[in-house]
TORVEXLUM-212877 format. One record per atom (N, C-alpha, C): residue in three letters; z negated, x negated, y negated. Coordinates in steps of 0.05 Angstrom, whole numbers, plus 32768, in hexadecimal, padded with zeros to 4 digits. Each point is the difference from the previous one (the first is absolute). Layout:
% residues N
ALAZXY ...
END
This chain:
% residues 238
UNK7D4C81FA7C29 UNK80167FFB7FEE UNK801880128007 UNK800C800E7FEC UNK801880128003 UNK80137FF4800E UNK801680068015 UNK80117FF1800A UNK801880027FF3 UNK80127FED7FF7 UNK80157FFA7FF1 UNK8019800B800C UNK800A80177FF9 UNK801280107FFE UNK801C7FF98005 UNK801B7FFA8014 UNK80157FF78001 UNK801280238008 UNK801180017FF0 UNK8013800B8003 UNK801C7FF6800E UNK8002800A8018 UNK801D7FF78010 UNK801480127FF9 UNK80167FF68000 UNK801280117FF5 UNK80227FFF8014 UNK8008800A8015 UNK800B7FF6800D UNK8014800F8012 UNK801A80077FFF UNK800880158010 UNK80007FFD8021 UNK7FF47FE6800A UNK7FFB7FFD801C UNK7FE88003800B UNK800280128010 UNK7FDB80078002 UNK7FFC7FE48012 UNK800C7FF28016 UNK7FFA7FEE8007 UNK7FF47FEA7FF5 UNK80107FFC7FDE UNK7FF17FE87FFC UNK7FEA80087FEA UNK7FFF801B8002 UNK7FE9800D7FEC UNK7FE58003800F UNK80038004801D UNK7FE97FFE8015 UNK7FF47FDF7FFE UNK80187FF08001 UNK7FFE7FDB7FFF UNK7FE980007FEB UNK800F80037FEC UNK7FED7FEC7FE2 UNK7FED801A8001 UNK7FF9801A800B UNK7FE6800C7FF9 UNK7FF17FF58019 UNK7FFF7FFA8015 UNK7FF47FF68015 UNK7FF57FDF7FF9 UNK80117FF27FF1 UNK7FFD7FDF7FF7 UNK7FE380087FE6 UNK8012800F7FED UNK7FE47FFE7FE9 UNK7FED800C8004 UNK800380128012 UNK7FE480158000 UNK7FEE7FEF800F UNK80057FEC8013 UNK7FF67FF58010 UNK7FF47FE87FE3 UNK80067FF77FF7 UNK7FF47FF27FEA UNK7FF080067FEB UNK7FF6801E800D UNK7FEB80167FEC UNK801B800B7FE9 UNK800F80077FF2 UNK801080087FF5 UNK80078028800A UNK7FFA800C7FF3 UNK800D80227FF5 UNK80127FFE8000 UNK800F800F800B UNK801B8006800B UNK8013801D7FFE UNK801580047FEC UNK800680167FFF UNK801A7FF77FFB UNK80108011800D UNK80207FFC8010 UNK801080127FF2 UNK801B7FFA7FFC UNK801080107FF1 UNK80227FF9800C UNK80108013800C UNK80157FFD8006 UNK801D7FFD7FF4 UNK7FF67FFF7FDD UNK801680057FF4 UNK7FF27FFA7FDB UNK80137FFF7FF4 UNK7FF67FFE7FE4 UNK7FF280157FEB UNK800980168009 UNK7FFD80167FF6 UNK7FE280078004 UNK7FF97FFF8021 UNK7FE680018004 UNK7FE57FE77FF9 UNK80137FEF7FF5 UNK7FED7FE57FF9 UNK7FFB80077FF0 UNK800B800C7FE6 UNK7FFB800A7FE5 UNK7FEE80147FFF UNK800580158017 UNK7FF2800E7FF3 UNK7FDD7FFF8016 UNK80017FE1800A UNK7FE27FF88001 UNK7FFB7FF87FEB UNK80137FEE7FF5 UNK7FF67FF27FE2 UNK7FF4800B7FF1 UNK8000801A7FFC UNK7FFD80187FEC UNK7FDE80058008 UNK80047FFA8018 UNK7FE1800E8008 UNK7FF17FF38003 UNK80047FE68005 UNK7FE77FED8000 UNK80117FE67FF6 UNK7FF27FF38005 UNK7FF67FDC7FF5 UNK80007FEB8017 UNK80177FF28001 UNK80027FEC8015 UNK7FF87FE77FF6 UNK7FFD7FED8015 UNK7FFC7FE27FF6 UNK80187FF18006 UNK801280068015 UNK801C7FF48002 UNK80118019800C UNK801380038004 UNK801E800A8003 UNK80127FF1800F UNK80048007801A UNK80137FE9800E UNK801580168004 UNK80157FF17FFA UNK802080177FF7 UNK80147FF08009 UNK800F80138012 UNK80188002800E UNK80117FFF7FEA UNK80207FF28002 UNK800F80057FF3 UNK800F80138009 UNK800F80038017 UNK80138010800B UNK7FF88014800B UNK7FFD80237FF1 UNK7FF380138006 UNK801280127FF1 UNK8000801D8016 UNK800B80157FF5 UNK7FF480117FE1 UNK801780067FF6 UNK7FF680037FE6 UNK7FF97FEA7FF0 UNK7FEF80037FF0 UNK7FF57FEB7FEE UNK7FFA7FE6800E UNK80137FEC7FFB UNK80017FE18008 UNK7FDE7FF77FFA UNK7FF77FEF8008 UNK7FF57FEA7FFA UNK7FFC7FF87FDE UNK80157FF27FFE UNK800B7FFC7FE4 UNK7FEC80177FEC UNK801680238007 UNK7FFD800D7FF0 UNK7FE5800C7FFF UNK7FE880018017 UNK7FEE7FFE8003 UNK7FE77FF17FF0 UNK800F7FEC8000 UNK7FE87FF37FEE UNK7FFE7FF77FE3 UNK801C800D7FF5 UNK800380057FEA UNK7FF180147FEE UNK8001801B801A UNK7FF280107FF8 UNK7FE37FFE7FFA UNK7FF77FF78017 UNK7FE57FF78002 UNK7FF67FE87FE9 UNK80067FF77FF8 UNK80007FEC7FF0 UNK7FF780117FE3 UNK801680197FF8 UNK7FF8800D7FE9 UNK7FE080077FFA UNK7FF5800A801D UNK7FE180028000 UNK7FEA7FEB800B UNK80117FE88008 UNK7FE37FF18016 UNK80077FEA7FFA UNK7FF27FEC8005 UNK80057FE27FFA UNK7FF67FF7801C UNK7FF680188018 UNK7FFC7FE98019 UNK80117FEF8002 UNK7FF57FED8012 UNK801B7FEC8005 UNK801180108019 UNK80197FF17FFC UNK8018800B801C UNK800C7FF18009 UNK7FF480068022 UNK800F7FEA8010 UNK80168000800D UNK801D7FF47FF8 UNK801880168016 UNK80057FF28014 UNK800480128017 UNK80087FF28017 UNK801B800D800A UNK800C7FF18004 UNK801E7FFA8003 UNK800E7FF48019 UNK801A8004800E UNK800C7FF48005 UNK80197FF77FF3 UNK800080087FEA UNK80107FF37FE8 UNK7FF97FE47FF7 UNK80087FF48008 UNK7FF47FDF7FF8 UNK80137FF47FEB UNK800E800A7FEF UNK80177FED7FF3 UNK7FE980007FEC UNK80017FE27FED UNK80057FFF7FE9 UNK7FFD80137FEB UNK800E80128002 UNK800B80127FEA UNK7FF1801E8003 UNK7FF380008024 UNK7FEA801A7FFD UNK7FEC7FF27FF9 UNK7FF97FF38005 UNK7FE37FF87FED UNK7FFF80027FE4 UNK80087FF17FFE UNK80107FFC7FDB UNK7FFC80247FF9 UNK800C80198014 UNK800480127FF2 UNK7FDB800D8003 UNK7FFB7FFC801D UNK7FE380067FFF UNK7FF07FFD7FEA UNK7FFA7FEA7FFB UNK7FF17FF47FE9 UNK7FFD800D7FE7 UNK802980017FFC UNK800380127FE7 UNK7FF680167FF6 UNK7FFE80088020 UNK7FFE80217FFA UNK7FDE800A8001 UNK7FEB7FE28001 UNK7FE880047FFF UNK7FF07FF78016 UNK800D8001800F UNK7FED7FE6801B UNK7FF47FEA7FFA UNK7FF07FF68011 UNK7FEB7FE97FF8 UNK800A7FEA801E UNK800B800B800F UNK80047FEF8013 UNK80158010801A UNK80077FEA8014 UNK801B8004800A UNK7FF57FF78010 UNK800E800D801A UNK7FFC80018026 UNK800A80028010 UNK80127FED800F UNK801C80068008 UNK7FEF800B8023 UNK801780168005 UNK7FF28005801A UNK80207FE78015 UNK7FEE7FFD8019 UNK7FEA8004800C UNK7FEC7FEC7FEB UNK7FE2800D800C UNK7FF47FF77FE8 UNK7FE97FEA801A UNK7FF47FF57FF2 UNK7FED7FF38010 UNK7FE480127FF8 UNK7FF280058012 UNK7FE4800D7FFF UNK7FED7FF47FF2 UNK7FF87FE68006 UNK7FF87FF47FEB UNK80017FFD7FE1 UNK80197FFA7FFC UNK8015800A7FE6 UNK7FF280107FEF UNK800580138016 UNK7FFA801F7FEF UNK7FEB80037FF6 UNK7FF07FFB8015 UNK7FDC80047FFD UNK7FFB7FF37FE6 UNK800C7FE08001 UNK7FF07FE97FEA UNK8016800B7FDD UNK8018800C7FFD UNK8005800D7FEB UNK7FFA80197FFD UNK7FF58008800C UNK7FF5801C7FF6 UNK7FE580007FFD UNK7FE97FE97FFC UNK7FEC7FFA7FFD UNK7FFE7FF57FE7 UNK80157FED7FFC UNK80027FEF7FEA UNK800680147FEB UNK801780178003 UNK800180107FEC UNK7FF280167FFB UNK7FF5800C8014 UNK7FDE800B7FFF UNK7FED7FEB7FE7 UNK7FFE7FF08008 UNK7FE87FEC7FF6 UNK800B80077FDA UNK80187FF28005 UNK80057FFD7FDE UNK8001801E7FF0 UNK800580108010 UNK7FFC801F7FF4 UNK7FEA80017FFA UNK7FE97FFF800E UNK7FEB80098003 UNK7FE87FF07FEE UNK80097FE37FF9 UNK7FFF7FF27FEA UNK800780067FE8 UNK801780087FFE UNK800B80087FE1 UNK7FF3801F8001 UNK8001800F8012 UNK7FF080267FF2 UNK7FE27FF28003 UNK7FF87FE87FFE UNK7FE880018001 UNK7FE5800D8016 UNK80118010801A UNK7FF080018015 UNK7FF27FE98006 UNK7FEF800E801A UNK7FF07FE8800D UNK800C7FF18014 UNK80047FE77FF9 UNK80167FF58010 UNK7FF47FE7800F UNK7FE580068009 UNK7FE37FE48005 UNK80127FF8801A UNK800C80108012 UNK800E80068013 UNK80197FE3800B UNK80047FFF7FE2 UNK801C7FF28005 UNK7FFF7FE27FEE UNK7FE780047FEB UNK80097FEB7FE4 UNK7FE27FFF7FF2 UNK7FEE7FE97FFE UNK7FF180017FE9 UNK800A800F7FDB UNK7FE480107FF3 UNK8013800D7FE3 UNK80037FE97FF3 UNK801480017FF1 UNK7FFA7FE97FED UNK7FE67FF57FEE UNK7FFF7FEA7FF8 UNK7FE67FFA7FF3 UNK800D80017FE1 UNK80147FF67FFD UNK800E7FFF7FE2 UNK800A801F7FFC UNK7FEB80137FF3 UNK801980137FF2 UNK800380057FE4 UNK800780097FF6 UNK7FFC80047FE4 UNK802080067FEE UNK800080037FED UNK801B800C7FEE UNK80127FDD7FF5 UNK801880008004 UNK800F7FEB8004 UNK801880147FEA UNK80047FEB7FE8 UNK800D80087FEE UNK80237FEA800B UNK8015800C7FF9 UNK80137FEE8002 UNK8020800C7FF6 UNK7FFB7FF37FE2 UNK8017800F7FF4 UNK7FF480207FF4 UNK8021800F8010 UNK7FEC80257FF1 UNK7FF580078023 UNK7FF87FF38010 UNK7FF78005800D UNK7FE57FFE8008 UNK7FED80148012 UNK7FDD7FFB8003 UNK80058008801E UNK7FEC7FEF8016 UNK7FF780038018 UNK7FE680097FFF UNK7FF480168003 UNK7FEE8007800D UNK7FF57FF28016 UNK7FF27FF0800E UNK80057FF18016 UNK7FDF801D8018 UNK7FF880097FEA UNK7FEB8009800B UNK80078029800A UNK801380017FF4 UNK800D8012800A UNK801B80028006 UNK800F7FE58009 UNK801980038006 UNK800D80047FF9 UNK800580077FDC UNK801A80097FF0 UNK80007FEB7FEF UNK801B800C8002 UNK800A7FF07FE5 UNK801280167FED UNK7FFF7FEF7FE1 UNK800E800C7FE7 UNK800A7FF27FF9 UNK801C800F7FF2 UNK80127FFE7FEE UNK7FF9800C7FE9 UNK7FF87FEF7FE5 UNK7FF780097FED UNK7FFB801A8005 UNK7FE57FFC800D UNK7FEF801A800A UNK800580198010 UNK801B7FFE800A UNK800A800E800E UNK80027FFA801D UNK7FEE8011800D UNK80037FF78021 UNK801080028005 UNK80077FDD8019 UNK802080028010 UNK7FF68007801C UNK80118009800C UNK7FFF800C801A UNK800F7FEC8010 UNK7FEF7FEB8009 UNK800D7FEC8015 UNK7FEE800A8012 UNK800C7FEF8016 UNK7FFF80008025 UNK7FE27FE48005 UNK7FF68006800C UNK7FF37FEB800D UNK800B7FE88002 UNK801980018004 UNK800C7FDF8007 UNK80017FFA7FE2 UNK801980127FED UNK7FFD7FF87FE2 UNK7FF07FEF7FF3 UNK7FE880138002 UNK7FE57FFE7FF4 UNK7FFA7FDE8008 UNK7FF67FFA801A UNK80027FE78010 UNK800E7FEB7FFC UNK801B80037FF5 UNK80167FEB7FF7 UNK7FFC7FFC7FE0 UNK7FF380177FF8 UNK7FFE7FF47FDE UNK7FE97FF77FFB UNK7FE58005800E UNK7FE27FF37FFA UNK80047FE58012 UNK80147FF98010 UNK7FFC7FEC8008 UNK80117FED7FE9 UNK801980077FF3 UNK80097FEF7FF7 UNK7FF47FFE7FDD UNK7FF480147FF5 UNK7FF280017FE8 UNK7FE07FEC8008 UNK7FFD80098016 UNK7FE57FE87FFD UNK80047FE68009 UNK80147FF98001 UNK80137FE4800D UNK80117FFB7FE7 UNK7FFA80047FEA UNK80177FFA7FEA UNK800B7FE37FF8 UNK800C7FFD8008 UNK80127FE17FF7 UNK80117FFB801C UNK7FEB80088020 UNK800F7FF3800F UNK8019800E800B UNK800D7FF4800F UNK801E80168000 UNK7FF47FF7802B UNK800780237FFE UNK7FFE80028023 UNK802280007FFC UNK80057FF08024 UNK801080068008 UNK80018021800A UNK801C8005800E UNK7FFE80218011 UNK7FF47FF18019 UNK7FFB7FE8800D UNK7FF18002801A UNK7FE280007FFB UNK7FED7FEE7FE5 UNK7FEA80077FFE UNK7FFB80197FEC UNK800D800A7FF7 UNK7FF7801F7FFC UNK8000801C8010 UNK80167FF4800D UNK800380128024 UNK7FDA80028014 UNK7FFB7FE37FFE UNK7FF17FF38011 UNK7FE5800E7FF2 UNK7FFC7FF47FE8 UNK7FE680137FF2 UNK800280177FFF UNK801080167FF9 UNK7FFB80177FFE UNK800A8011801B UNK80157FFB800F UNK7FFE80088024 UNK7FEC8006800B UNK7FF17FD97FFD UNK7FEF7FF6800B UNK800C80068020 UNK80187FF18002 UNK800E7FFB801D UNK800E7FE57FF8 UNK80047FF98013 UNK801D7FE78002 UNK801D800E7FF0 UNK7FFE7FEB7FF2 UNK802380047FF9 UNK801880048014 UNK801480118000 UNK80118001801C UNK801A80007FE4 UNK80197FFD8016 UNK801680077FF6 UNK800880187FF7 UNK800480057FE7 UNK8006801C7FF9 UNK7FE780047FEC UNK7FEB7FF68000 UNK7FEC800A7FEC UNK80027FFD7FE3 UNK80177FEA8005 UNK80057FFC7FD8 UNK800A80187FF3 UNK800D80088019 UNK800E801D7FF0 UNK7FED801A7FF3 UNK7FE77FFF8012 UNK7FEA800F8000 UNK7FF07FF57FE0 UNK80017FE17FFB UNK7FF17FFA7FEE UNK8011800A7FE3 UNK80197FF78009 UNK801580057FE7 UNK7FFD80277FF6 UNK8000800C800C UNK7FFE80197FFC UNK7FF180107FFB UNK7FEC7FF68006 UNK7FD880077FF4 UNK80037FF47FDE UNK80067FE38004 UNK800380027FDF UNK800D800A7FF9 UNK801680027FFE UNK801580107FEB UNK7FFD80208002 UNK7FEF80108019 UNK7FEE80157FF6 UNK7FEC80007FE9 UNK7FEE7FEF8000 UNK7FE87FF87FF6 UNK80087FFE7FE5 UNK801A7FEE8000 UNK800D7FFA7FE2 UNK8004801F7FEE UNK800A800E8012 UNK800B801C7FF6 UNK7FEE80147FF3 UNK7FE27FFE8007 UNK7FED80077FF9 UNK7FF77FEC7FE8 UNK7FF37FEF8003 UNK7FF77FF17FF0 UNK800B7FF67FDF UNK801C7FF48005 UNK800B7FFA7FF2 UNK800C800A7FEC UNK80037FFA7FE0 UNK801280107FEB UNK80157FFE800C UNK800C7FEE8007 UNK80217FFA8008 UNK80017FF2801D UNK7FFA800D8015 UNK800380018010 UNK801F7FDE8012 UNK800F800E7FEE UNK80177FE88000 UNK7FFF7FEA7FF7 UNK7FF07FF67FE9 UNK7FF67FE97FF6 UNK7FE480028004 UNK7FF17FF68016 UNK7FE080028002 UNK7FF47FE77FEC UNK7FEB800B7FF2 UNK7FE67FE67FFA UNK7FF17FFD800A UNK7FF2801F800F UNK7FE07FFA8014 UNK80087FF08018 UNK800E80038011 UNK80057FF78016 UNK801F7FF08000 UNK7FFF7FE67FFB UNK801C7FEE7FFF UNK80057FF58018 UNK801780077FFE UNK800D7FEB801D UNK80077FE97FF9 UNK7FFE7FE3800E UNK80007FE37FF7 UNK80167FFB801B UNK8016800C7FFB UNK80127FF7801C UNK80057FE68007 UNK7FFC800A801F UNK80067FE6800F UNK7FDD80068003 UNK7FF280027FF9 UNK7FE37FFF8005 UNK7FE380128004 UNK800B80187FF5 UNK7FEC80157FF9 UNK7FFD80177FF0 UNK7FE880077FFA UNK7FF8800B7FEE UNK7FE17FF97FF3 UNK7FFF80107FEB UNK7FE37FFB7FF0 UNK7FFE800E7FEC UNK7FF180047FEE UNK7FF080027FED UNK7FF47FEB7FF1 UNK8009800B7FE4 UNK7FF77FE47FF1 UNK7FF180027FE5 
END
């Protein structure tokens, strides 16, 4: 089996030796990048399965990093930070991340979210993912609204127009289109699609995946119908 590809991205070689010494040791490919500029222009050349990204780096931030990257890739992106407010996550997210890592980080941590977002990548491009997850037994084309899920190749349309979501995206809308009526809270939609414990701070993570998701999906983005929020309670599909 091919080994699953992690891109570090990190202006400290110290903690770039860390997380390549932690994942490689977990069978994980390993290719290191000191700065943003050079993360990109791995992007260009090959095909990762995750992206773990520094925010605070000379030249091209974090942030601006995965903005770019984002134009061509839908891997998922993990940032790791000692920026812990509130308001860097919130901006992480925005700018195309799938998940947040405050350093110091726990080893464990690391290992079990960068597996989990491996897994759901590797799920949605439809690799072999025997590794991490039985395939599904249900696939097939799921109509909803001007929308169609592919379930057997991982896409989805907008009156026939491929959207370019993220693995998590993708994950948060087949879970709530094939769950139609019930409204997840942000801790059990955290919990299913993570597939980690809820912690403090993750609502922010849930809130910001949809209102990505919305941006794509939706005619009006500002007034949603596919995906409603039932405040005080959730979300759903109905």
């Amino acid at each position: 089996m091919k080994k699953s590809t992690i891109l570090v991205v990190d202006d400290n070689p110290e903690i770039r030796e860390i997380i390549h010494v932690l994942l490689e040791g977990e069978g994980f490919q390993i290719t290191e990048a000191a700065d943003g500029q050079t993360a990109l222009n791995y992007m260009r050349d090959g095909d990762f399965d995750l992206i773990i990204l520094d925010i605070m780096m000379p030249g091209l931030n974090g942030y601006q990093t995965c903005l770019e990257l984002r134009k061509n890739s839908n891997a998922p992106v993990l940032f790791l930070s000692a920026r812990t407010k509130d308001s860097d996550k919130t901006l992480g997210f925005s700018s195309g991340g799938d998940d947040y890592l405050a350093k110091p980080f726990s080893y464990n941590e690391l290992i079990g979210r960068s597996k989990a977002l491996i897994r759901r990548y590797q799920v949605y491009k439809g690799k072999d993912a025997s590794e991490y997850l039985p395939p599904s037994k249900n696939t097939g084309i799921i109509s909803y609204h001007h929308l169609k899920i592919d379930e057997g190749k991982k896409e989805v349309y907008a009156n026939d127009t491929l959207l370019e979501l993220t693995g998590t995206e993708y994950a948060v809308l087949l879970l709530l289109i094939k769950n139609r009526r019930q409204i997840f809270s942000a801790i059990r939609l955290y919990e299913a699609v993570w597939d980690e414990p809820y912690y403090y701070g993750a609502n922010n993570t849930v809130t910001v995946h949809i209102r990505n998701l919305r941006l794509k999906i939706e005619k009006d983005p500002k007034n949603p119908v596919l995906i409603k929020t039932i405040w005080g309670k959730g979300y759903c599909c109905d």
